[in-house]
C-alpha positions, -999 to +999 in steps of 0.1 A: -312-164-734-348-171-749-358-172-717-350-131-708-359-124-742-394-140-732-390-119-702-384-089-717-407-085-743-433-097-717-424-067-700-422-043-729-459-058-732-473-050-695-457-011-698-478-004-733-511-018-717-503+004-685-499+031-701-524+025-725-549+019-691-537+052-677-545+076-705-575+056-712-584+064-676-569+102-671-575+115-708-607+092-724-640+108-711-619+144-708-606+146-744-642+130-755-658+161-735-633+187-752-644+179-780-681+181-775-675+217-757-659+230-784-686+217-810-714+232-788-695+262-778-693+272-817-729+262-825-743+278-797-717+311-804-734+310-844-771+306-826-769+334-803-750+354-833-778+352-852-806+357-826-788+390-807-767+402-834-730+406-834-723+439-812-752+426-785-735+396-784-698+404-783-701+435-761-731+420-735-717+384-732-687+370-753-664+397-736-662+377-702-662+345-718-636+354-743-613+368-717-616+340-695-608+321-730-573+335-735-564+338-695-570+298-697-542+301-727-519+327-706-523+302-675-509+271-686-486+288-705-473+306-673-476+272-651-455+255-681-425+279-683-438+296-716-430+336-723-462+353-732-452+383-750-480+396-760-519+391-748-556+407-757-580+394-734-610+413-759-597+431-789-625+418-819-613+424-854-638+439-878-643+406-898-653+384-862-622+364-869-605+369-836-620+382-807-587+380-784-552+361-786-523+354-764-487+350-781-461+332-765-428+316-770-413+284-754-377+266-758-388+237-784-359+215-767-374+212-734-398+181-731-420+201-704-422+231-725-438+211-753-457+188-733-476+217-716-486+230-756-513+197-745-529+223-719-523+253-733-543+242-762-574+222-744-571+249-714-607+273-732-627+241-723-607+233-691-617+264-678-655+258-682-657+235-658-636+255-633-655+285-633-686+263-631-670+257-599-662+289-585-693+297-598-715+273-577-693+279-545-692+316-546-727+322-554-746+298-539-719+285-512-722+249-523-698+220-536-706+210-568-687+180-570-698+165-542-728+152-567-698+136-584-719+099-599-697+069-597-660+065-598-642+057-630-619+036-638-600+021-671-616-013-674-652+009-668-647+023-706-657-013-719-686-017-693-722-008-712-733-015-675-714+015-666-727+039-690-759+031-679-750+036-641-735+071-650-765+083-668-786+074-636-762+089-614-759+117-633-796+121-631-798+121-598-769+146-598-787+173-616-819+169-597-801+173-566-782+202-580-816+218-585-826+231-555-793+245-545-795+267-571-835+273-574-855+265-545-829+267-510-824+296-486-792+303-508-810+312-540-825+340-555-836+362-587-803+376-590-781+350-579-801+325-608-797+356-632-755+358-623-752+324-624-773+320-663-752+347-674-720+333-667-729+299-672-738+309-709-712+338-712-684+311-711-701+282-723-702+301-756-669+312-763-650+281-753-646+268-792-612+254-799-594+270-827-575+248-852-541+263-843-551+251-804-558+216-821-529+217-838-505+229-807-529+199-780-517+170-804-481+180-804-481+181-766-502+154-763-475+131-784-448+143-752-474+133-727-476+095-741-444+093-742-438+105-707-460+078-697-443+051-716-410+064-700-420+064-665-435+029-669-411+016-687-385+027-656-409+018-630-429-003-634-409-035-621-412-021-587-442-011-587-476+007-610-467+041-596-490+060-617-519+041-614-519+036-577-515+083-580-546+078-604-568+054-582-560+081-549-571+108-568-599+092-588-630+114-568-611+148-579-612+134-614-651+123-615-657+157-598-639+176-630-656+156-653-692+159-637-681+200-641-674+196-678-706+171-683-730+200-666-711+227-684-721+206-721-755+202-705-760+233-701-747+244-737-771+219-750-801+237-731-788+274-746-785+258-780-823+245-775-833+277-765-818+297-792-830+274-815-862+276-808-858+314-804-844+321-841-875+302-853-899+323-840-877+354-851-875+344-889-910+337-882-918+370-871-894+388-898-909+369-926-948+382-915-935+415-913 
């Protein structure tokens, strides 16, 4: 008896550090990157506030980015079973609190309906790196995550060596990027100019509301326990999952190489506009 109890508990064991290894591994750079989007999608939305003024801004950028914003929302709302009954791609209230919304419904007894609030709420910032995508492939007619740096793995996360390795490869990634986009047969004035207005367009309306916090950890709880569930059925036969996760681990670097550019590039408007407001109070304080 001691001895299946042994058994068991060892088993109960080896599903929580599987699972534990899988959303490490699927969700720990990605939700890590989420967050940093969203930060740097708000600063860099107050910068460019400031610098161009709210009607430039809005009407000559924000309107593509905040529209791609709530289609993100209306997507994975749609792909998870969810009734969208009412949607404003770009409808900006007088006080700048909303800029666009999508409202939908969703039976809160069905486990997929609720885990797919985890996507609906993270899907602004999913989008970034999915337009960066189309974005490099339909302007310039190149794969961007074939720079994808070195493959990532759960145990990796604990590895300093690593970090290091994927800040050298990711070096090398954006200096081979360069010349697709600046300097090849494929580029151009007005491609570069398409490409830095879209680029910043959505990189700075992809801030995450609270109510789309809120709504990710509530699906994010179902998605845990999915895991547990499925290893906890499985996993004496066989790690399922992770075998699924190791298959398809170059399309996962490739999405996260997307989302790392798209914050890199955020980081270079918000240095920009930085720089740019100080010369403007500058030049308003002289005047």
């Amino acid at each position: 008896m001691e001895n299946y109890l042994s058994r068991f508990w060892e088993y109960l064991i080896n599903v929580v550090l599987s699972t534990a290894n899988q959303l490490l591994f699927l969700f720990g750079i990605l939700l890590v990157l989420v967050l940093l989007l969203s930060l740097s999608a708000s600063f860099l939305a107050s910068l460019s506030l400031r610098f161009l003024g709210r009607n430039i801004f809005l009407f000559g950028f924000s309107w593509l980015g905040t529209s791609i914003h709530e289609l993100s929302h209306a997507f994975f709302a749609l792909i998870f079973g969810h009734k969208i009954t009412e949607i404003a791609l770009f409808e900006p209230n007088k006080n700048g609190t909303s800029l666009g919304h999508v409202s939908h419904t969703y039976n809160k007894r069905s486990i997929y309906h609720k885990t797919g609030n985890f996507f609906i709420g993270i899907g602004p910032v999913l989008a970034s790196g999915i337009f960066l995508f189309l974005a490099t492939s339909l302007i310039f007619g190149y794969d961007i995550t074939k720079l994808a740096p070195v493959k990532i793995t759960s145990d990796t996360f604990f590895d300093i060596q690593f970090f290091k390795l994927l800040a050298i490869n990711l070096k090398n990634s954006l200096f081979a990027l360069y010349p697709v986009i600046f300097t090849t047969s494929h580029a151009s004035w007005w491609k570069i100019a398409i490409f830095i207005y879209v680029l910043y367009s959505i990189g700075s309306s992809m801030t995450l509301s609270s109510s789309d916090v809120k709504s990710s950890l509530s699906g994010f709880i179902w998605v845990v326990l999915f895991f547990l569930l499925f290893n906890l059925l499985t996993l004496w036969s066989g790690k399922f999952i992770s075998i699924l996760l190791t298959r398809i681990n170059v399309y996962i670097t490739g999405f996260l190489l997307l989302l790392i550019i798209s914050l890199l590039a955020n980081l270079l408007f918000i240095g920009v506009l930085f720089f740019l407001n100080i010369l403007k109070s500058l030049f308003v304080s002289r005047k």
